[in-house]
C-alpha positions as CSV (number, residue, x, y, z in Angstrom):
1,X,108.2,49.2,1.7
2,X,109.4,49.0,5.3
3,X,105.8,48.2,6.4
4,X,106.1,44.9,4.7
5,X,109.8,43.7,5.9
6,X,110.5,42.5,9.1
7,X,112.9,44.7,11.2
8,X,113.9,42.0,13.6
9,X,117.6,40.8,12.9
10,X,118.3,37.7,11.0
11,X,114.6,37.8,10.0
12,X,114.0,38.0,6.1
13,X,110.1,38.0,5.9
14,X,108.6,40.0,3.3
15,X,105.0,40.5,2.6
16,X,105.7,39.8,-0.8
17,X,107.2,36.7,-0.6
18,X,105.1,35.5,2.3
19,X,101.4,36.8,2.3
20,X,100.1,34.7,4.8
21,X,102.3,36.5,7.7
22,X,100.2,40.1,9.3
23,X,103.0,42.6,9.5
24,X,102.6,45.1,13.0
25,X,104.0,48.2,13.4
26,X,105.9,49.6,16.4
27,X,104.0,51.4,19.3
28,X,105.1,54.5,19.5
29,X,102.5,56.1,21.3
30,X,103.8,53.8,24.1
31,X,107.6,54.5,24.7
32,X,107.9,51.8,27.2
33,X,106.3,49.1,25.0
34,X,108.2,50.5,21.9
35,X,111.3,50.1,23.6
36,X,111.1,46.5,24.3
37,X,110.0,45.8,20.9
38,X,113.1,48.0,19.8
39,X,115.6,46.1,22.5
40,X,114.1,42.6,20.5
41,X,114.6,43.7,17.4
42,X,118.9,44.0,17.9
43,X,118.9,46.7,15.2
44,X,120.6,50.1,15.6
45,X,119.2,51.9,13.3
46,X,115.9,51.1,14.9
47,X,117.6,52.2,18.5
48,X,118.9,55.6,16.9
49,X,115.5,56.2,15.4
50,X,113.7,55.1,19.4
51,X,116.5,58.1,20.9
52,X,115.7,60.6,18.3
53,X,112.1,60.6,18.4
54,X,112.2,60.0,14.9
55,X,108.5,60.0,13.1
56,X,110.1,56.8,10.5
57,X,109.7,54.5,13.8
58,X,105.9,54.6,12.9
59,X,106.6,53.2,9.6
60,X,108.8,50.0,10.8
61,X,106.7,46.6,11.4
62,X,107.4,42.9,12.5
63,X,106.1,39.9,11.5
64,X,103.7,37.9,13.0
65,X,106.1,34.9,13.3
66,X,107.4,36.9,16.0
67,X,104.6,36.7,18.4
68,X,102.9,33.7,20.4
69,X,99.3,32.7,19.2
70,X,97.5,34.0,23.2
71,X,98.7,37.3,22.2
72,X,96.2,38.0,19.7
73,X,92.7,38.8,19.8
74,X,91.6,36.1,16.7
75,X,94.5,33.3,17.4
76,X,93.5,31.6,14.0
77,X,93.6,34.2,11.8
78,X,96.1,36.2,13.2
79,X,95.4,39.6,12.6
80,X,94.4,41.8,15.8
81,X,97.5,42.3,18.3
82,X,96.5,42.6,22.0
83,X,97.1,46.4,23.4
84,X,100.1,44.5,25.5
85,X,101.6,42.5,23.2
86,X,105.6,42.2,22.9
87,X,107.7,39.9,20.6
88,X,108.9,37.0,22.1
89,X,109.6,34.9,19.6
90,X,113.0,34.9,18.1
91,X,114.7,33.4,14.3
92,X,117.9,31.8,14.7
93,X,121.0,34.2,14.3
94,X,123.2,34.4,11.4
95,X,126.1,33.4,14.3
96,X,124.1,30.5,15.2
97,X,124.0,29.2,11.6
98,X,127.5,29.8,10.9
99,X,128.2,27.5,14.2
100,X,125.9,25.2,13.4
101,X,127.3,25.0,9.8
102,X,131.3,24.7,10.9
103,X,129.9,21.9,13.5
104,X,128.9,19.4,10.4
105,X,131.8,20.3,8.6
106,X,133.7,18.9,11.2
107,X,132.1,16.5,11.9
108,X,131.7,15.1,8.4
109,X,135.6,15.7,8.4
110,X,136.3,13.3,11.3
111,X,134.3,10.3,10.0
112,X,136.3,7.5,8.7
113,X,135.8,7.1,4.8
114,X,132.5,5.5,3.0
115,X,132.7,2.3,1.1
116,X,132.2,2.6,-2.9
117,X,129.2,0.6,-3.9
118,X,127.9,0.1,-7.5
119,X,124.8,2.0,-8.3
120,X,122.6,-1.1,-9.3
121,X,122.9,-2.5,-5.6
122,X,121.8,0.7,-4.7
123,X,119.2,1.1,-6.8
124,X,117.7,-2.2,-6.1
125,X,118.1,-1.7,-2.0
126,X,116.6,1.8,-2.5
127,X,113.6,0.7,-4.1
128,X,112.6,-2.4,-1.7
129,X,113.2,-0.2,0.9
130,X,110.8,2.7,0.0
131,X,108.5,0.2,-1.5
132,X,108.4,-1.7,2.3
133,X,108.8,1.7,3.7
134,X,105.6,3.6,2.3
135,X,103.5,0.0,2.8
136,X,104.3,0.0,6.1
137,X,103.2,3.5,7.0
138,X,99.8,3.2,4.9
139,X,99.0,-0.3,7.2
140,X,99.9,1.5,10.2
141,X,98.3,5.0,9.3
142,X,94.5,2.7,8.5
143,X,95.0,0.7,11.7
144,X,95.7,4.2,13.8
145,X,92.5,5.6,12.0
146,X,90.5,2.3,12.5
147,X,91.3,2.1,16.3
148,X,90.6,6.2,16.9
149,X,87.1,5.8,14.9
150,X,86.4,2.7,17.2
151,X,87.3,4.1,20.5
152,X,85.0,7.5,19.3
153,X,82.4,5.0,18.7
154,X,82.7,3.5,21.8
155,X,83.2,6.3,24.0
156,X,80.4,8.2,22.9
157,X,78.2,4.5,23.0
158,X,79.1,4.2,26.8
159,X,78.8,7.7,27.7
160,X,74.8,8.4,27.5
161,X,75.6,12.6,28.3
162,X,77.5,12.6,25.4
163,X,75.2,10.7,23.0
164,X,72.2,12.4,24.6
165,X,73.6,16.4,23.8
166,X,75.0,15.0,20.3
167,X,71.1,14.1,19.5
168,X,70.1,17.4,21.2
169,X,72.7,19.0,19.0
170,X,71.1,17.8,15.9
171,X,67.9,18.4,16.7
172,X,68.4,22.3,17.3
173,X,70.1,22.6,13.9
174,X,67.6,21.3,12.2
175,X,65.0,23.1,14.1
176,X,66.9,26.4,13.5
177,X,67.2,25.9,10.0
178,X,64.1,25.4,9.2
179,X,63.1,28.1,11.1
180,X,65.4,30.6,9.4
181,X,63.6,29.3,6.4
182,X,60.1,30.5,7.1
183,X,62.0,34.0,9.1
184,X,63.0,34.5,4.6
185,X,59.5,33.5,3.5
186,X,57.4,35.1,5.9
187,X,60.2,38.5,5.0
188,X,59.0,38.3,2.1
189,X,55.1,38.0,2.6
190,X,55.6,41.4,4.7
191,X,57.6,43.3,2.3
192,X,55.0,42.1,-0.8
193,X,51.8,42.7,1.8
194,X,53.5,46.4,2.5
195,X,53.7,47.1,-1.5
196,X,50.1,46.6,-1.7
197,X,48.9,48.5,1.2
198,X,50.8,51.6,-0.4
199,X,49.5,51.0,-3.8
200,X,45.8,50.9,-2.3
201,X,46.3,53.8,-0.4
202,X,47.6,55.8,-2.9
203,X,44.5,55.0,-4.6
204,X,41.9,55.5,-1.9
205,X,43.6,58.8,-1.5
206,X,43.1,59.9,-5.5
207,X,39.3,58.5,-5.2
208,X,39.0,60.5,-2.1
209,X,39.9,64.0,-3.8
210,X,38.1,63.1,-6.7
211,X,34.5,62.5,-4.6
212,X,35.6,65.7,-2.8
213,X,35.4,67.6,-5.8
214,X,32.3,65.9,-7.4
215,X,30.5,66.9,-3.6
216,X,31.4,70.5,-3.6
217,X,30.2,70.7,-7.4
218,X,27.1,69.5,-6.5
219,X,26.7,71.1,-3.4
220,X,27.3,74.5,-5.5
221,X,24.6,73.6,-8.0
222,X,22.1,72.8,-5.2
223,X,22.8,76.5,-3.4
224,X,22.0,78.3,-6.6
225,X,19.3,75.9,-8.1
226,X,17.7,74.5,-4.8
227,X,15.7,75.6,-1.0
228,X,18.6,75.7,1.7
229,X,17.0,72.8,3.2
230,X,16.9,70.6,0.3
231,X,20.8,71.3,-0.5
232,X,21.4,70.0,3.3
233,X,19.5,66.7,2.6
234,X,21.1,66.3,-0.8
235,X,24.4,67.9,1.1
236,X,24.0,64.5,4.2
237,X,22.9,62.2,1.6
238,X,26.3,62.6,0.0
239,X,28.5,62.8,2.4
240,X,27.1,59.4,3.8
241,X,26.8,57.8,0.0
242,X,30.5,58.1,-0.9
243,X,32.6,59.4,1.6
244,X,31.3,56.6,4.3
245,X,30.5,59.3,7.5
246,X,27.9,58.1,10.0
247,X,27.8,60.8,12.3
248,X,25.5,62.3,14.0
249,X,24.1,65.4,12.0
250,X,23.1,68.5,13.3
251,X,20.3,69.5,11.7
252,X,19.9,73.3,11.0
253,X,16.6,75.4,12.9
254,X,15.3,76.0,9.3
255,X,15.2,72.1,8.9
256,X,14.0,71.3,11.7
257,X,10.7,73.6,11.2
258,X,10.2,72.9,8.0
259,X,10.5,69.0,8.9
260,X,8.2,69.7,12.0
261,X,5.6,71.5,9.7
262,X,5.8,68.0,7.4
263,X,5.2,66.3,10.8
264,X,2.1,68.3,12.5
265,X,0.4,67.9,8.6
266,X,0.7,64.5,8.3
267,X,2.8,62.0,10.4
268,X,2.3,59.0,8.2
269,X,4.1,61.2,5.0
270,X,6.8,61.9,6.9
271,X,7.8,58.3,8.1
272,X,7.4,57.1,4.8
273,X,9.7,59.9,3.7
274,X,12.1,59.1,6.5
275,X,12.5,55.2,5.4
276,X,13.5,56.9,2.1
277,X,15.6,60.0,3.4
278,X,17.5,60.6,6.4
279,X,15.4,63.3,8.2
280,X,15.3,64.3,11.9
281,X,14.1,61.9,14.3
282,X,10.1,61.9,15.7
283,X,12.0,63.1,18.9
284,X,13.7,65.9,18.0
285,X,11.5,67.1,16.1
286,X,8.5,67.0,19.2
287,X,11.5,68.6,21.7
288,X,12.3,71.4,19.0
289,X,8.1,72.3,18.9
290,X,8.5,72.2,22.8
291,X,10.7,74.9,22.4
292,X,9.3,76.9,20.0
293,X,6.0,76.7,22.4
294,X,8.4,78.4,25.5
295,X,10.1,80.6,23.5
296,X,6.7,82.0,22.2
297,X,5.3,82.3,25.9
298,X,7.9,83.9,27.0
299,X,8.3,86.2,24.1
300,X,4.1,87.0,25.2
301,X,5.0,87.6,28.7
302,X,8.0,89.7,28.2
303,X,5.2,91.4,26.0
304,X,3.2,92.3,29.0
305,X,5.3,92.8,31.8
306,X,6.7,96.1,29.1
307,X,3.0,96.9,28.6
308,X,2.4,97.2,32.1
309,X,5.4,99.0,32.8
310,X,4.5,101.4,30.1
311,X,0.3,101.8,31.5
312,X,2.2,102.2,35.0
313,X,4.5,105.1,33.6
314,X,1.4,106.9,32.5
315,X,-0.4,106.6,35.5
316,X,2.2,108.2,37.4
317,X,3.1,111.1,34.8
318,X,-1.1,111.8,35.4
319,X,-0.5,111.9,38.9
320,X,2.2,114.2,38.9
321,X,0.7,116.3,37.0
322,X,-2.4,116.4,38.5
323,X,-0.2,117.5,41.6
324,X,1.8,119.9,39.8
325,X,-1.8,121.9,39.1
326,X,-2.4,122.0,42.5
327,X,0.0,123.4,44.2
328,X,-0.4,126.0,41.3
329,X,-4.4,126.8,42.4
């Protein structure tokens, strides 16, 4: 409970009965500051507690009627203290009072004694009074309201800076609220527009794997059933049907002769074939036969230069031989 009473003397706020008030505890991590809060406070208890190091000091708090309004961080709400903030701020003393209260007593003692007057007279006084009273002060509150109003009106007329940032003022705050307005819509379009980009990718991927499998069935099917060069036609012709892949293929030597073959029997078949079916180009197909033609002479060369080698072997075996015979003779 002591973290909701005030320890100040002559100070009886509660957080119970008062709410509002932000009760603060003591500093102890900062003797210095704890011991002007302590001095303030006039309690010994609380100056017993200070000299004995005693850990209940951390549980003592004052009120916040204590402490001026620059001395917190939030002055309207009153909640924050500043890191060197000390009470300053003090309630009037029980002595005070009991001064105060002897005073009127005296006082009331010294005046000469009141006349007794009926209570009708009074009643009737009372009641013009007030009556003329609370009249008065409406008049003169409307005419105090009237004149501030007015000289708003006409101080903000003459000045044109002021008039011109008022309508400046106004302007931005509409401007930014409609602008937070389309910030929520166009929010929304993103988070709706992300939804659907995951839902259709989710299914792109599914369709994927599923043509994955349906290709490698039927490439399966055309290895046992089919040529090797008909499965890689039917094997391009797929992969560029449903899986969208326009690269550039690499066609196998085994296609490419049998397609150059097609070519050397008849060039008109095979360019109505290859507006139908995606076969080798006229060009590769002219630079692979160029090949083959090289490869082919030099295979017939290497041919001879080993024959030769092979008749000039002989040759010299005869010789020595002949040689050999002789020197024998």
């Amino acid at each position: 409970m002591s973290r909701n009473v005030c320890c100040v003397k002559s100070c009886t706020n509660t957080k119970h009965e008062k709410p509002t008030l932000s009760f603060h505890n003591f500093p102890t991590r900062e003797p210095i500051r704890c011991k002007k809060w302590v001095e303030f406070c006039e309690n010994e208890t609380l100056s017993k507690l200070f000299d004995t190091n005693d850990p209940k000091l951390e549980h003592k708090s004052i009120c916040s009627q204590h402490f001026e309004d620059n001395k917190y961080n939030n002055p309207m709400k009153k909640i924050r203290l500043m890191c060197n903030a000390l009470p300053t701020i003090k309630c009037c003393h029980l002595k005070d009072i009991h001064t105060i209260v002897v005073n009127t007593t005296n006082e009331t003692q010294s005046q000469p004694p009141v006349q007794v007057i009926s209570a009708q007279l009074l009643l009737r006084t009372n009641l013009s009074r007030s009556w003329r009273s609370s009249a008065q002060y409406l008049t003169e509150n409307e005419t105090q309201d009237q004149c501030s109003a007015q000289e708003s009106k006409l101080k903000s007329k003459s000045n044109p800076i002021i008039k011109h940032y008022s309508e400046r003022h106004l302007r931005y705050e509409s401007e930014i609220k409609n602008l937070r307005d389309k910030l929520k819509k166009s929010k929304k379009q993103v988070m709706n527009l992300r939804y659907r980009l995951k839902r259709t990718e989710a299914i792109g991927n599914t369709k994927k794997s599923k043509l994955n499998y349906i290709i490698k069935s039927i490439k399966g099917l055309g290895e046992e059933a089919l040529n090797p060069v008909m499965s890689e036609i039917i094997e391009y012709h797929l992969t560029a049907a449903f899986l969208n892949k326009t690269r550039v293929q690499k066609w196998s030597n085994k296609m490419k002769k049998f397609c150059a073959d097609l070519y050397h029997k008849s060039p008109s078949a095979y360019c109505l074939l290859q507006k139908t079916l995606t076969l080798p180009t006229k060009k590769t197909i002219l630079k692979f036969t160029e090949e083959r033609i090289q490869n082919t002479k030099n295979d017939n060369f290497k041919q001879m230069v080993n024959d030769l080698n092979t008749d000039n072997m002989d040759s010299n075996v005869s010789e020595l031989i002949k040689k050999f015979t002789e020197q024998q003779y």
